[in-house]
KOLZARO-729567 format. One record per residue (C-alpha): y, x, z; residue in three letters. Coordinates in pm, whole numbers, padded with zeros to 5 digits, always signed. Layout:
YXZALA;...
***
This chain:
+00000+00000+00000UNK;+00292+00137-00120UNK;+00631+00109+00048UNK;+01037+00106-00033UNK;+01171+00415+00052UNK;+01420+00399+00333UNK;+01696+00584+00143UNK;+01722+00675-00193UNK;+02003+00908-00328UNK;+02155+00848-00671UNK;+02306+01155-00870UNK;+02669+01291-00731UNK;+02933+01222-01022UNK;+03283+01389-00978UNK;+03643+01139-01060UNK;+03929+01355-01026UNK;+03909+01515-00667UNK;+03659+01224-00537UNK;+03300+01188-00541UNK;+03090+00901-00592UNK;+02689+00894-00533UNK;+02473+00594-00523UNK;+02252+00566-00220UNK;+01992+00274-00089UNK;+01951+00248+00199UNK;+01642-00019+00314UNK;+01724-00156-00050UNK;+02061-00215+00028UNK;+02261-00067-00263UNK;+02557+00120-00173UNK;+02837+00330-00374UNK;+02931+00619-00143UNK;+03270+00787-00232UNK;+03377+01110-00103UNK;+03748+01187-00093UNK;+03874+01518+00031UNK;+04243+01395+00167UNK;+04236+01200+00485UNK;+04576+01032+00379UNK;+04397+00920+00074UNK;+04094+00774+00231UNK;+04373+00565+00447UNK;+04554+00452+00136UNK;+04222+00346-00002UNK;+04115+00144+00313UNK;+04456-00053+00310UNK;+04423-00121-00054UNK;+04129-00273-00069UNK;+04217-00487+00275UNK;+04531-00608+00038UNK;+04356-00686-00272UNK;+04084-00839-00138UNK;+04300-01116-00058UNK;+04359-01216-00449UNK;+04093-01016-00663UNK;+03726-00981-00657UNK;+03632-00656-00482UNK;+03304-00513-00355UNK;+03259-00566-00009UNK;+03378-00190+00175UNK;+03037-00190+00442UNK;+03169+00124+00603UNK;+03377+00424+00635UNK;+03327+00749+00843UNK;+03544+01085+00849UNK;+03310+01351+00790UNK;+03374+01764+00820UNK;+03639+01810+00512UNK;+03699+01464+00417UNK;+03603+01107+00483UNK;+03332+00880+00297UNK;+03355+00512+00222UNK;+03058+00294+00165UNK;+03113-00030-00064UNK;+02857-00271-00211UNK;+02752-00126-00506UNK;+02780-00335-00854UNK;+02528-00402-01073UNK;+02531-00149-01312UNK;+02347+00142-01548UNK;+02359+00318-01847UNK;+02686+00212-02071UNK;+02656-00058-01832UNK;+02907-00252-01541UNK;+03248-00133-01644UNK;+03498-00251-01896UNK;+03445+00056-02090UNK;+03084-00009-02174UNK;+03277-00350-02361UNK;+03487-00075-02555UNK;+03223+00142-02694UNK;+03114-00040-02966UNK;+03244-00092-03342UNK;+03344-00438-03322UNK;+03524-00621-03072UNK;+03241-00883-02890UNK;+03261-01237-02797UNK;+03166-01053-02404UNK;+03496-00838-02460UNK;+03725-01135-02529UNK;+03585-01360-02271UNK;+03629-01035-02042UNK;+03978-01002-02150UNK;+04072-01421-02133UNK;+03959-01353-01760UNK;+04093-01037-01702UNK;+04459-01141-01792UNK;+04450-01512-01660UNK;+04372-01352-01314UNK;+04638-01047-01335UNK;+04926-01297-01454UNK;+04841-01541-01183UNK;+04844-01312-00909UNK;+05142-01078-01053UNK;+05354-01416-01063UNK;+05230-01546-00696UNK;+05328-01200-00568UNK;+05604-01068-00782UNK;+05922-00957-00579UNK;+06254-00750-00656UNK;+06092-00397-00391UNK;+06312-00124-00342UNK;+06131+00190-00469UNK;+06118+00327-00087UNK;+05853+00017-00046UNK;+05688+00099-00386UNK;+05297+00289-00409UNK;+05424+00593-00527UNK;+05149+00793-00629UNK;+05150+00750-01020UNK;+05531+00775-01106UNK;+05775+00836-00821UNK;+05583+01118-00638UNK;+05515+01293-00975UNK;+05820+01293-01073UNK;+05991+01414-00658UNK;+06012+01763-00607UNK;+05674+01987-00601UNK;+05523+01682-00770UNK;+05313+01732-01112UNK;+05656+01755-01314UNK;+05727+02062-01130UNK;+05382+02190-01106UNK;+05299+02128-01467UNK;+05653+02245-01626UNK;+05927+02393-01432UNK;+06018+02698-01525UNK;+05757+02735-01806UNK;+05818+02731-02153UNK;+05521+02702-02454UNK;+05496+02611-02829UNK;+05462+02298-02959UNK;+05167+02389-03092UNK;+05014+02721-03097UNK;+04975+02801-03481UNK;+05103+02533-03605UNK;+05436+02497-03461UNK;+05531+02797-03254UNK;+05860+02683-03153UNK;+05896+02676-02760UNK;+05953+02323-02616UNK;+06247+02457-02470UNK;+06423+02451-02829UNK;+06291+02139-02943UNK;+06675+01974-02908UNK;+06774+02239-03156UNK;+06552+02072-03420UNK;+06524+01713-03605UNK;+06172+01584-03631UNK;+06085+01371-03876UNK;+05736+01221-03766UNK;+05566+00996-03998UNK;+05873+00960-04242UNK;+06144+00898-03966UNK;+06399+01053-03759UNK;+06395+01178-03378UNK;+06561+01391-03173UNK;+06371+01541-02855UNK;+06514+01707-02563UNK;+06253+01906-02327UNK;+06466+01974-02050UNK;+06678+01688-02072UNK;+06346+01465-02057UNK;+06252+01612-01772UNK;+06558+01569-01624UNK;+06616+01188-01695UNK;+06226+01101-01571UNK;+06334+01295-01218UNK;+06666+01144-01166UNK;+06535+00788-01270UNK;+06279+00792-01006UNK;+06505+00869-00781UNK;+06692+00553-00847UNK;+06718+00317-00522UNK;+06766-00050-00744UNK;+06539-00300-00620UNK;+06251-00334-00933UNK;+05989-00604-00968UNK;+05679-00549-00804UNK;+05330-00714-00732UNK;+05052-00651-00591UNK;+04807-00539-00818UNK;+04557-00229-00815UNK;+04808-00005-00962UNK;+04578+00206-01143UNK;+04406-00020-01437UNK;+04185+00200-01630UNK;+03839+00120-01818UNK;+03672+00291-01571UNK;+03838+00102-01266UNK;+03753-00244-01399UNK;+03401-00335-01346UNK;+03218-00556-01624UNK;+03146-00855-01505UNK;+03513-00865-01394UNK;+03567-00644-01091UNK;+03862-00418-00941UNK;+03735-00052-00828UNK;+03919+00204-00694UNK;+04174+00088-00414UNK;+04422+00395-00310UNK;+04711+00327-00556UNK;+04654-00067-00499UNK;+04975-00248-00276UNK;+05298-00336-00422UNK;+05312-00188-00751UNK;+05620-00153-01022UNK;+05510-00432-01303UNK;+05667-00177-01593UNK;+05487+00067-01452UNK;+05147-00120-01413UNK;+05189-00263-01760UNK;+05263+00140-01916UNK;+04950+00269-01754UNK;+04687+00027-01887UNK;+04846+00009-02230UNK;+04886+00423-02235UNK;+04505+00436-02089UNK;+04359+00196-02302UNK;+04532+00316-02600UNK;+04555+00715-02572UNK;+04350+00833-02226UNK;+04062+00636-02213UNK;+03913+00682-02565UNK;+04014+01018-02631UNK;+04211+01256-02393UNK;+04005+01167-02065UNK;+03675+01215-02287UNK;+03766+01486-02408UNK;+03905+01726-02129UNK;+03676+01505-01861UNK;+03364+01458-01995UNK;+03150+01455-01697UNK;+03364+01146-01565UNK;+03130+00963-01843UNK;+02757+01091-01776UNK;+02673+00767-01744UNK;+02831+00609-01992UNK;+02785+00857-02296UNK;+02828+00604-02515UNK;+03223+00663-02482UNK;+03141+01015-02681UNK;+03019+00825-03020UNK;+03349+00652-02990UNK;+03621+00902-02961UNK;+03649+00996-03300UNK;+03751+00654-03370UNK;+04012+00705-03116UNK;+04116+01025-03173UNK;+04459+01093-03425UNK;+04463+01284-03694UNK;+04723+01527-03790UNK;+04796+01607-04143UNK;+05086+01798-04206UNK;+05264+01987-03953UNK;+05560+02242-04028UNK;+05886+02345-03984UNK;+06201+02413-04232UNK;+06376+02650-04079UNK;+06658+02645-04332UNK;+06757+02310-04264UNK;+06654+02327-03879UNK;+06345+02049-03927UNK;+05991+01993-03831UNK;+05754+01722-04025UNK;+05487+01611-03862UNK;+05285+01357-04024UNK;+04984+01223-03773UNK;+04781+00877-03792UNK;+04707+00714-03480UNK;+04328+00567-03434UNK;+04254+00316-03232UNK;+03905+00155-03233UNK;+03907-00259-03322UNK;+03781-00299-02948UNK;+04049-00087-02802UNK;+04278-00300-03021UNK;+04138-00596-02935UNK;+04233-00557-02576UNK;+04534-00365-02624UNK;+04679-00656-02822UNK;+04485-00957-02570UNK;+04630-00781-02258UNK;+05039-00768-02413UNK;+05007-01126-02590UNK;+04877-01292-02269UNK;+05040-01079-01973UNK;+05301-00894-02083UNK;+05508-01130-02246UNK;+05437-01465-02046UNK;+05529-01227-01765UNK;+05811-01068-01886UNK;+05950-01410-02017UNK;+05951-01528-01642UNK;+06091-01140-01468UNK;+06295-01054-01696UNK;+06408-01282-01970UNK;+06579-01156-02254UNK;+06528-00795-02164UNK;+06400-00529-02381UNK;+06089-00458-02298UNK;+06087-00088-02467UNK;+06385-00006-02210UNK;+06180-00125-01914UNK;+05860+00053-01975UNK;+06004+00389-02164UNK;+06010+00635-01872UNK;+05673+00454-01703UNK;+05482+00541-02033UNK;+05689+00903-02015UNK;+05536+00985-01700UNK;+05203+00896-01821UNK;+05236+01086-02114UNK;+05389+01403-01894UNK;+05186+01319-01537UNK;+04835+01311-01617UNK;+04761+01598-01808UNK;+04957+01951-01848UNK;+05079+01948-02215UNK;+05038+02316-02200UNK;+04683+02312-02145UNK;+04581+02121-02401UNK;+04485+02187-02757UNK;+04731+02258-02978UNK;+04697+01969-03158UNK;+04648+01726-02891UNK;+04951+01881-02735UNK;+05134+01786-03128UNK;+05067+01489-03131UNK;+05138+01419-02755UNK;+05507+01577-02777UNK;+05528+01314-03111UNK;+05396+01049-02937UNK;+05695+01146-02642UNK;+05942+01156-02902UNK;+05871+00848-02996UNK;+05886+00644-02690UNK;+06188+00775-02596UNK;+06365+00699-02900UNK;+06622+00362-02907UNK;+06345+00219-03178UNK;+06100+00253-02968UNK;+05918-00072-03036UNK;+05542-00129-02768UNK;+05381-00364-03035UNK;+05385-00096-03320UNK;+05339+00202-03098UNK;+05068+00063-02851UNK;+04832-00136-03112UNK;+04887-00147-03517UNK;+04819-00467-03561UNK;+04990-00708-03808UNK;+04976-01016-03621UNK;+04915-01126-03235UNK;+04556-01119-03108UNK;+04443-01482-03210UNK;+04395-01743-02932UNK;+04024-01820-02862UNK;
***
């Protein structure tokens, strides 16, 4: 007679600086995260107590400091290979009847509890993590660039970033104008602004991997009182630039068990074609094509056409919508990864893709999703 083993421990995956492992123990499955910073493991505790209240969340059994850092113990999803997250819904060539339903829920239940909660917050009362703290001093936008300088791309376009304002860029047939240091300077001193913003409480940090499939919120330590720009700018940035090819890419083992993502990131992945510089008439040309898979579309285009604008028509109506989320998907675009560390050509088209948002025609429903019509209602 055979019998269940009392505990049964699941490979360790590494997210960032956290681990996650899945243990049973008596046949009660369990997700065990490991995070090193005690503050962090606090934040995380308090966010899931406030979501709880208005999302579906696994039930957190358990936590414990431990020698170096402090483990949490949640209910663990269903799940498995290219199974149990949003993502899994992504990797495929086609967007699926699953995916839309996914995404009919996923927005009804955001816009609801964005408009129950939504209040003008002063930035002091803000989760601060993704924007304002990157952008304070010693954040990431000090760590990553000051005092550095480093082409735009090595062998392509070996002009330091530093004397980008010297040149015009003409990227895919029209005219911008790109400042480094004056960037940098503008995403500092506007996150240092003290005007009240609207806020809601949401989870803060919406990724693919963060949404669970069937619908689920994971990860809780950037989850309170968000900024709704800034919530909207990082699951439009993820789902249309991070998730399907930077994070892949320069994080694989985030996806060991859902390798599916890697037969997808070519479709995600843009393609530069001409990049040069005329120095006689001070210009670079950079011609690049964005790729975005029809799923990634799909809910790129589902999550602006049913969230976005029914709740930007009640916050703020009238407003341009490009002004409000500009330096939100800047600090994305600067904050997650270190330009300089990246291939040269990611790093091309990244600096484009900066140029472009902070231009006055930056427009979100040409640079987020090329489609030529809203996603149909189902």
């Amino acid at each position: 007679m055979s019998t269940q083993p009392r505990l049964r421990v699941g490979p360790v995956r590494r997210f960032t600086r956290n681990l996650l492992c899945s243990v049973d123990v008596f046949g009660r499955p369990l997700l065990v995260k490991y995070t090193r910073d005690p503050a962090e493991a606090s934040e995380e505790i308090r966010g899931h107590a406030r979501l709880a209240r208005h999302y579906r969340v696994p039930a957190l059994h358990g936590h414990l400091r431990v020698p170096g850092g402090h483990l949490l113990a949640y209910e663990r999803l269903p799940d498995g290979r290219d199974q149990g997250l949003l993502l899994d819904l992504l990797n495929t060539d086609e967007p699926s009847d699953d995916l839309y339903d996914y995404l009919d829920q996923l927005t009804t239940a955001y816009r609801n509890v964005i408009l129950e909660t939504a209040l003008p917050t002063a930035p002091t009362h803000l989760v601060r993590k993704l924007y304002w703290a990157r952008a304070a001093p010693g954040g990431r936008l000090d760590t990553y660039y000051a005092g550095t300088d480093f082409p735009v791309a090595d062998g392509l376009i070996d002009i330091p970033v530093a004397r980008l304002c010297t040149y015009t860029l003409h990227i895919n047939g029209q005219r911008h104008h790109l400042d480094w240091g004056a960037t940098l300077r503008w995403l500092r001193a506007h996150f240092t602004r003290t005007d009240p913003e609207w806020a809601a409480l949401t989870q803060g940090d919406p990724t693919d991997v963060n949404l669970a499939h069937p619908l689920a919120w994971l990860d809780y330590d950037t989850a309170g009182m968000n900024s709704v720009p800034g919530e909207f700018a990082n699951f439009l940035w993820y789902t249309s630039a991070l998730g399907g090819w930077l994070v892949p890419t320069y994080n694989p083992a985030a996806f060991a068990d859902h390798p599916a993502t890697f037969d997808h990131v070519p479709a995600n992945t843009p393609s530069v074609q001409h990049a040069g510089v005329d120095r006689s008439t001070s210009t670079i040309h950079i011609d690049y094509t964005p790729r975005l898979s029809a799923p990634r579309r799909a809910a790129v285009a589902a999550y602006w056409y049913r969230l976005v604008q029914p709740v930007a028509g009640r916050l703020w109506s009238g407003a341009n919508l490009a002004n409000l989320l500009r330096p939100y998907v800047a600090m994305r675009i600067l904050g997650v990864y270190n330009l300089a560390d990246l291939a040269p050509q990611d790093r091309l088209v990244l600096l484009a893709r900066l140029a472009e948002a902070m231009s006055p025609t930056f427009d979100p429903t040409t640079y987020f999703f090329p489609l030529e019509s809203p996603c149909p209602a189902r």
